[in-house]
C-alpha positions as CSV (number, residue, x, y, z in Angstrom):
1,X,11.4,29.9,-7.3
2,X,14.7,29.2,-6.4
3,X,15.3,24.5,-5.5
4,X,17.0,23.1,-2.9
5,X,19.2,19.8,-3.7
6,X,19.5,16.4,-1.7
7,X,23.0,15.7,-2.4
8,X,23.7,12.9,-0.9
9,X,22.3,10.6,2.1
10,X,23.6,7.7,4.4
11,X,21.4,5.0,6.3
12,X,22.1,3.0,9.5
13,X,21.5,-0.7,8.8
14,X,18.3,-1.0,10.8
15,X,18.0,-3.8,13.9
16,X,15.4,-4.6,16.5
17,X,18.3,-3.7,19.5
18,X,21.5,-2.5,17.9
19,X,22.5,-3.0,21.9
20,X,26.4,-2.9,20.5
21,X,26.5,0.8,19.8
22,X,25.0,4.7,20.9
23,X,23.0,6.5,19.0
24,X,26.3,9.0,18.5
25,X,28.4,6.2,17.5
26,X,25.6,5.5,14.9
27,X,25.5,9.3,13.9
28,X,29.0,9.1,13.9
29,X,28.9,6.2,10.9
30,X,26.3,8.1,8.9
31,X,28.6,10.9,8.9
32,X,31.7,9.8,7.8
33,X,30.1,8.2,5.4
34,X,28.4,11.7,4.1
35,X,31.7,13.2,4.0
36,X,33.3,10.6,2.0
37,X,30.4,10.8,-0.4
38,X,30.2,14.3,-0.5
39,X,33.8,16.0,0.8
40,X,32.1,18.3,3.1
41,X,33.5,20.4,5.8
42,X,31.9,22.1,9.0
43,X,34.0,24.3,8.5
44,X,33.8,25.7,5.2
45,X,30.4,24.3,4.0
46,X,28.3,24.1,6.9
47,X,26.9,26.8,9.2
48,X,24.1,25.2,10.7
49,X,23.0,21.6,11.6
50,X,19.4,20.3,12.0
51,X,18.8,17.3,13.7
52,X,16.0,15.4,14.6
53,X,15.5,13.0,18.0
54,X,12.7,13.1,20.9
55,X,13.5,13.0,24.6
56,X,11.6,10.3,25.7
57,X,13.2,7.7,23.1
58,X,16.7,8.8,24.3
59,X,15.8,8.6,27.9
60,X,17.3,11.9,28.2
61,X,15.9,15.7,28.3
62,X,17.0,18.1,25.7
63,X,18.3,14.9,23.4
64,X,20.0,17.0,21.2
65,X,22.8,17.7,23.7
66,X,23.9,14.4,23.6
67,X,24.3,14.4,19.8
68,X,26.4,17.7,19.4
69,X,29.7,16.2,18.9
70,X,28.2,13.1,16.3
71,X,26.4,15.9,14.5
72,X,29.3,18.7,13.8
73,X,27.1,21.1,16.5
74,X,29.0,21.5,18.7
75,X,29.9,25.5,18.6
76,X,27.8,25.9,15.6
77,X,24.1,27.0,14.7
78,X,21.9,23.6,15.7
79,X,18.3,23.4,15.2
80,X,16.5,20.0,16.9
81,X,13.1,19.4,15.3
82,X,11.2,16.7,17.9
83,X,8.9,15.6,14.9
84,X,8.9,13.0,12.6
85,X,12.3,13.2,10.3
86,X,10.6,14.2,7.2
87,X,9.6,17.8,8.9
88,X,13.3,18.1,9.5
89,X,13.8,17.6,6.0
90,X,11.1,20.7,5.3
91,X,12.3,22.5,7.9
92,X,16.3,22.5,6.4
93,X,14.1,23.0,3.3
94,X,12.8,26.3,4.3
95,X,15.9,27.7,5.8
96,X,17.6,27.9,2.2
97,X,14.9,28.4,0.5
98,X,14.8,31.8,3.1
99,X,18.3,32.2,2.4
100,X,19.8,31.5,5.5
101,X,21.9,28.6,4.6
102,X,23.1,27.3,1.2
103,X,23.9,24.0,2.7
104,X,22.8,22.2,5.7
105,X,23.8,19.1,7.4
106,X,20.9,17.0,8.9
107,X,20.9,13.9,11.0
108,X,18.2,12.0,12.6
109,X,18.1,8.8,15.4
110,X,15.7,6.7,17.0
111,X,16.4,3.8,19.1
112,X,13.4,2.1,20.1
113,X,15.1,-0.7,21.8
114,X,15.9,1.9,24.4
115,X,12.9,2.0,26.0
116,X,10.6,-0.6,27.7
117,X,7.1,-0.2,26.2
118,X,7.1,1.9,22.8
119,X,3.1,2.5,23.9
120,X,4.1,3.7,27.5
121,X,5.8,6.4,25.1
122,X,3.2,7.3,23.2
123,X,0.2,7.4,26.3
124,X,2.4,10.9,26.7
125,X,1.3,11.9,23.1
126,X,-2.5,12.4,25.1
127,X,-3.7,14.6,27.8
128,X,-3.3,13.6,31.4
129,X,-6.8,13.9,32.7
130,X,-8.8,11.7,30.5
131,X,-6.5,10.2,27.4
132,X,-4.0,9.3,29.2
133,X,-5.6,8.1,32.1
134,X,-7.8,5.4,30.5
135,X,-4.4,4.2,28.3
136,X,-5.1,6.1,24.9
137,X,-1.6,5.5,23.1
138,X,-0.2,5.1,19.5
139,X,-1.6,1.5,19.1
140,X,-5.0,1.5,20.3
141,X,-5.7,4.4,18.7
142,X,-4.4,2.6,15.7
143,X,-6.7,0.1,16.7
144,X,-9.9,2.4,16.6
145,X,-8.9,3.8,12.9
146,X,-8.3,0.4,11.4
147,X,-12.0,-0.4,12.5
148,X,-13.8,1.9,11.0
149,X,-11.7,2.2,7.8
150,X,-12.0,-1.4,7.4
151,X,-15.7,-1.1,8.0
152,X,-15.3,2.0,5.0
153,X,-13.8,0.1,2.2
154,X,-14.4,-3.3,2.8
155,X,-10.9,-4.4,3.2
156,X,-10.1,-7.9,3.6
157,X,-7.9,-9.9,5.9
158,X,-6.0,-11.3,2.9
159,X,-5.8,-8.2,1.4
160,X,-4.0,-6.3,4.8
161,X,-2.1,-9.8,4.4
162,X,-0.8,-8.9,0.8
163,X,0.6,-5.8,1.8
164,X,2.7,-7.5,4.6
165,X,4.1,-10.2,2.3
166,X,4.8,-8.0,-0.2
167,X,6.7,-5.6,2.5
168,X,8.7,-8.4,3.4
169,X,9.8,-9.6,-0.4
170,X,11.1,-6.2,-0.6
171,X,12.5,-5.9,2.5
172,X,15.0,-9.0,1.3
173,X,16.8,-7.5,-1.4
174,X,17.1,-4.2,0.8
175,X,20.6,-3.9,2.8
176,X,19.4,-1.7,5.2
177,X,16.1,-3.0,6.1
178,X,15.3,-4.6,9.5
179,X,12.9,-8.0,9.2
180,X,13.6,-9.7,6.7
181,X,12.3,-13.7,7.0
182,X,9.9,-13.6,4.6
183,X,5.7,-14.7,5.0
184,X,3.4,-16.2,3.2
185,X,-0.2,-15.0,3.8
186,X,-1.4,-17.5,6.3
187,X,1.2,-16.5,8.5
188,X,-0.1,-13.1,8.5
189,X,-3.6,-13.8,8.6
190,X,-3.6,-16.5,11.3
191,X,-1.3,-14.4,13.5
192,X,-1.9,-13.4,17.0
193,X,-4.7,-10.5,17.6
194,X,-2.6,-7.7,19.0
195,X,-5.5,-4.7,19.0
196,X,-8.5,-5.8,17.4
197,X,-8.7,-5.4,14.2
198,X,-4.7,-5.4,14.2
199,X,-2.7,-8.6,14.1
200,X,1.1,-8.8,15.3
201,X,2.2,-8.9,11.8
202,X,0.2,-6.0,10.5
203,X,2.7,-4.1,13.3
204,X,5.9,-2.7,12.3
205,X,9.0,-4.0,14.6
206,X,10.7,-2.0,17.6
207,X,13.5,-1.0,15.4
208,X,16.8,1.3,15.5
209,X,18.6,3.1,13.1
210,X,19.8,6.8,12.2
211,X,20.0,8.6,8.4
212,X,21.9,11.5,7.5
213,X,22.0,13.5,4.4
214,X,23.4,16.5,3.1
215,X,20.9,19.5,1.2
216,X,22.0,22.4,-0.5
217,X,21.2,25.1,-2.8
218,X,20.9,24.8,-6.6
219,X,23.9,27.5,-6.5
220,X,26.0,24.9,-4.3
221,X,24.7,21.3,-4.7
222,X,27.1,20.4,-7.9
223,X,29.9,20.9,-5.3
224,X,28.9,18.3,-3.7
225,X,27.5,15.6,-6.3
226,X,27.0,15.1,-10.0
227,X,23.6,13.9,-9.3
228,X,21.3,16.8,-7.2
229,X,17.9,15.4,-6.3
230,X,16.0,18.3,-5.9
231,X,12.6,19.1,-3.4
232,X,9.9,20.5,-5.8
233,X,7.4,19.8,-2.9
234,X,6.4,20.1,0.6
235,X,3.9,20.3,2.9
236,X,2.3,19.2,6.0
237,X,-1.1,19.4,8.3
238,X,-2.0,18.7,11.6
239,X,-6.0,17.3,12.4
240,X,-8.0,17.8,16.0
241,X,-6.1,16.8,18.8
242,X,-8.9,14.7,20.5
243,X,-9.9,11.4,19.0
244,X,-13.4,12.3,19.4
245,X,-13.2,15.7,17.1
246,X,-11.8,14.0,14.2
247,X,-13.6,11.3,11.6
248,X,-10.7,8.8,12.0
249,X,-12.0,6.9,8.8
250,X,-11.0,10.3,7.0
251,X,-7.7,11.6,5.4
252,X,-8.2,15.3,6.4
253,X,-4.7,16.3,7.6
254,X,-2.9,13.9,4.6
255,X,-4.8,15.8,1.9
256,X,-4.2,19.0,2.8
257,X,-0.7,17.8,3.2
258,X,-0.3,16.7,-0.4
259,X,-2.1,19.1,-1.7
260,X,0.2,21.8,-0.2
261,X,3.3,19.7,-1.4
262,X,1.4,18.9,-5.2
263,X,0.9,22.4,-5.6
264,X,4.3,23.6,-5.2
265,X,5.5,20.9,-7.6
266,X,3.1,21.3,-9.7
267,X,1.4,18.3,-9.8
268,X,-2.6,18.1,-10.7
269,X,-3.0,14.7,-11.1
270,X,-0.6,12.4,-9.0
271,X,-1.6,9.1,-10.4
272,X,-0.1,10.2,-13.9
273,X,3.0,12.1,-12.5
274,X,4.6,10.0,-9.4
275,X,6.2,6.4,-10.2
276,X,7.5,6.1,-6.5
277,X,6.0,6.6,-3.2
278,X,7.2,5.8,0.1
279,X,4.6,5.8,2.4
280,X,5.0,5.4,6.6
281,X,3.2,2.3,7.2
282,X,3.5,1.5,10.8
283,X,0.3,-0.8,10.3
284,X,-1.1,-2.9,7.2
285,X,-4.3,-1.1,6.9
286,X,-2.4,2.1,7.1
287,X,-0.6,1.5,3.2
288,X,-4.0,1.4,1.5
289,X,-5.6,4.8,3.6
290,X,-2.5,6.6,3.0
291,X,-2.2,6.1,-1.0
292,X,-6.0,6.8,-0.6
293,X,-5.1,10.6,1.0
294,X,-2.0,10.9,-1.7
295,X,-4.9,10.6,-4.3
296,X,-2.5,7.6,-5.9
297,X,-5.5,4.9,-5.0
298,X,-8.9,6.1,-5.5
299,X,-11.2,7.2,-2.7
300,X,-12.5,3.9,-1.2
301,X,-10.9,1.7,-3.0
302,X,-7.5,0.8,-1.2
303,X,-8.1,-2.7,-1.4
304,X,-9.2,-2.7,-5.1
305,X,-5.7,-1.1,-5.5
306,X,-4.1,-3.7,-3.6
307,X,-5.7,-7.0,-5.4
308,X,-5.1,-5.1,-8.8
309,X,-1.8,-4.9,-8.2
310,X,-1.5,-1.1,-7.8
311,X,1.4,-1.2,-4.7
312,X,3.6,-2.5,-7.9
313,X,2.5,0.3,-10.6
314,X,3.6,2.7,-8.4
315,X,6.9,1.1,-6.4
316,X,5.2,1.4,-3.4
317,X,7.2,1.0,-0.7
318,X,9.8,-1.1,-2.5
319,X,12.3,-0.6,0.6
320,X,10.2,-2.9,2.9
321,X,8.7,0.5,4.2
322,X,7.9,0.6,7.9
323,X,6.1,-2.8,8.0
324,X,10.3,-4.5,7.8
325,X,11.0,-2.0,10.1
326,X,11.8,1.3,10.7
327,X,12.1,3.8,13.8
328,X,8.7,5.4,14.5
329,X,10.6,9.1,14.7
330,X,12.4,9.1,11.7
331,X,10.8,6.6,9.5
332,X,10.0,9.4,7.1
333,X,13.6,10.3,6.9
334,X,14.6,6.4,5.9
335,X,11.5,6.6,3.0
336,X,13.3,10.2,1.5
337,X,17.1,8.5,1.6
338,X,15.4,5.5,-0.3
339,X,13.5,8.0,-2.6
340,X,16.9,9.4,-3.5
341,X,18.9,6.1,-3.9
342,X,16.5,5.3,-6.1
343,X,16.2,8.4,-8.1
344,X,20.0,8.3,-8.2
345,X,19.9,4.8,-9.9
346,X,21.7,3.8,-6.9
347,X,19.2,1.4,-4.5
348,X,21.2,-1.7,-5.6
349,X,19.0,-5.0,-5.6
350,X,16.3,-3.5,-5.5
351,X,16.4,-0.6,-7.9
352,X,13.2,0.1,-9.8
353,X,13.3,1.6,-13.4
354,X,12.4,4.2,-14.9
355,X,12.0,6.6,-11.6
356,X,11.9,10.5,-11.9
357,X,9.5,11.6,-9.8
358,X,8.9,10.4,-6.0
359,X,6.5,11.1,-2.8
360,X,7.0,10.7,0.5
361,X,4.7,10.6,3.0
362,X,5.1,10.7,6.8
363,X,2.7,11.0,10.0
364,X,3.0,11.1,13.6
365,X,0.7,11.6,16.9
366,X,-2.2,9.0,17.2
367,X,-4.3,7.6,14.4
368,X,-2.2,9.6,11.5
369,X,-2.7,12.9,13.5
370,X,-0.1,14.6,12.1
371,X,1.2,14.1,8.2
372,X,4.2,15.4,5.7
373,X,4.5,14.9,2.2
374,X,7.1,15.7,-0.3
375,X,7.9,15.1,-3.8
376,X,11.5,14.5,-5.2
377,X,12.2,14.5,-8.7
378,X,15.5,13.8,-10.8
């Protein structure tokens, strides 16, 4: 089949209120920083534009009319996808793949710090007769997951306490990553209870930033870098809306996910193939279900994974991941720009060696509703 390239990406140093700028004067930095990488032009390279931002986040309807003129949209093809980022990604994806574009320009913001309550937010995510009106939102639901998985595998309060350490160690030698100030794992265990079984540092930070990055076809991607990183997989899945329909303890929708996204790579045994994952994170228990549903950790054995040092095998999250802070919306979109650094040989303090084939995993809507996988190899 024909590939599509990831030519080149930019990243927003992350913050917790980046209260100094708009979101289009951070677009506006991620751009010119594309085009220096790159030499692009709008108007000989780029036809359409797909950009990624949610209306409730940007205290705006229709966001993407306040991003035109950051983006390169204005009087040009513009496609919003209100999703997490990494859909964006499949979604410019499947436009060249289609033949549509050779190239596309994509761009992606979220600033949390906008907004008073990030779980006011998410209470929309549920219907308004009975979810939202008993206070369903992003973290309870959370909440209700980490329960029973916990109660599934056994997993430990030092071992969720691991996982935040090590996010934070990482998160240090990472320029772009938000929290920083590093643990050890009494600080993590002994925090405050913030949604039984969740303590207030298995929970990512309210966090700002914006990535851009520039894709194009195999026929057009050396015009733009020496270095293509190409998409030899996608896919995602969507479970049961309601809570109570779904076995929360499960991985339905982040199977079928990878499995869609192996199988177009080709992939029949992850554990042997991938040396990089970037998983979305937004809790500690979250790191050791997810590699579970990738098939990188075995079934029901997260925490044996964690205590036997599997997070390192693979490079798990070796950004810092969402646990140092990332925006809920496109925190997907931040783990494929660090796939590529790294497949590039171009992370910085902390590159990884010996990298050539990567997976990215992504989920929105309540208790991992909602997941997107890729795979990126050199």
């Amino acid at each position: 089949m024909k590939r599509v390239a990831i030519c080149a990406v930019s990243q927003h140093k992350i913050g917790s209120d980046i209260w100094h700028k708009r979101f289009q004067s951070m677009l506006l930095d991620v751009l010119e920083d594309l085009k220096l990488q790159t030499g692009f032009s709008f108007e000989k390279d780029i036809r359409n534009v797909v950009t990624c931002s949610n209306d409730f986040f940007d205290a705006r309807t229709i966001s993407n009319c306040g991003v035109s003129n950051a983006t390169g949209s204005f009087y040009r093809g513009e496609d919003k996808v209100d999703q997490e980022g990494l859909n964006a990604v499949g979604y410019a994806l499947a436009a060249i793949l289609a033949g549509h574009d050779d190239a596309i320009y994509l761009a992606g913001h979220c600033k949390e710090s906008y907004i008073a309550s990030r779980n006011q937010v998410s209470n929309f995510g549920y219907d308004p007769f009975y979810g939202r009106a008993i206070g369903l939102d992003y973290l309870n639901a959370a909440g209700l997951q980490a329960r029973a998985y916990l109660e599934k595998s056994n997993l430990t309060e030092e071992q969720l306490a691991k996982v935040v350490v090590r996010a934070r160690q990482w998160a240090a030698r990472n320029p772009y990553a938000n929290e920083t100030k590093q643990l050890a794992i009494g600080d993590v265990m002994f925090s405050p209870m913030l949604c039984d079984p969740i303590r207030t540092m298995h929970s990512y930070p309210v966090s700002d930033g914006a990535v851009a990055m520039l894709l194009a076809s195999e026929e057009r991607a050396y015009d733009f870098t020496d270095n293509p990183i190409w998409i030899t997989g996608f896919g995602n899945c969507i479970d049961s809306y309601f809570l109570g329909d779904r076995d929360l303890a499960g991985n339905f929708a982040l199977k079928k996910a990878a499995e869609r996204a192996y199988k177009m790579a080709g992939i029949t045994d992850p554990q042997k193939k991938v040396n990089l994952v970037e998983v979305m994170d937004c809790y500690a228990y979250q790191q050791p279900m997810w590699l579970e549903g990738l098939g990188i950790a075995d079934e029901g054995r997260g925490g044996h994974f964690i205590d036997e040092y599997g997070p390192a095998r693979y490079n798990v999250n070796v950004s810092g991941g969402m646990l140092a802070g990332r925006p809920i919306r496109i925190g997907g979109l931040y783990g494929a720009a660090e796939a590529v650094l790294q497949l590039k040989g171009q992370a910085g303090e902390h590159q990884v060696a010996d990298i050539d084939c990567a997976v990215i995993q992504s989920t929105t809507g309540g208790a991992g509703q909602h997941h997107a996988v890729m795979v990126l190899e050199r």
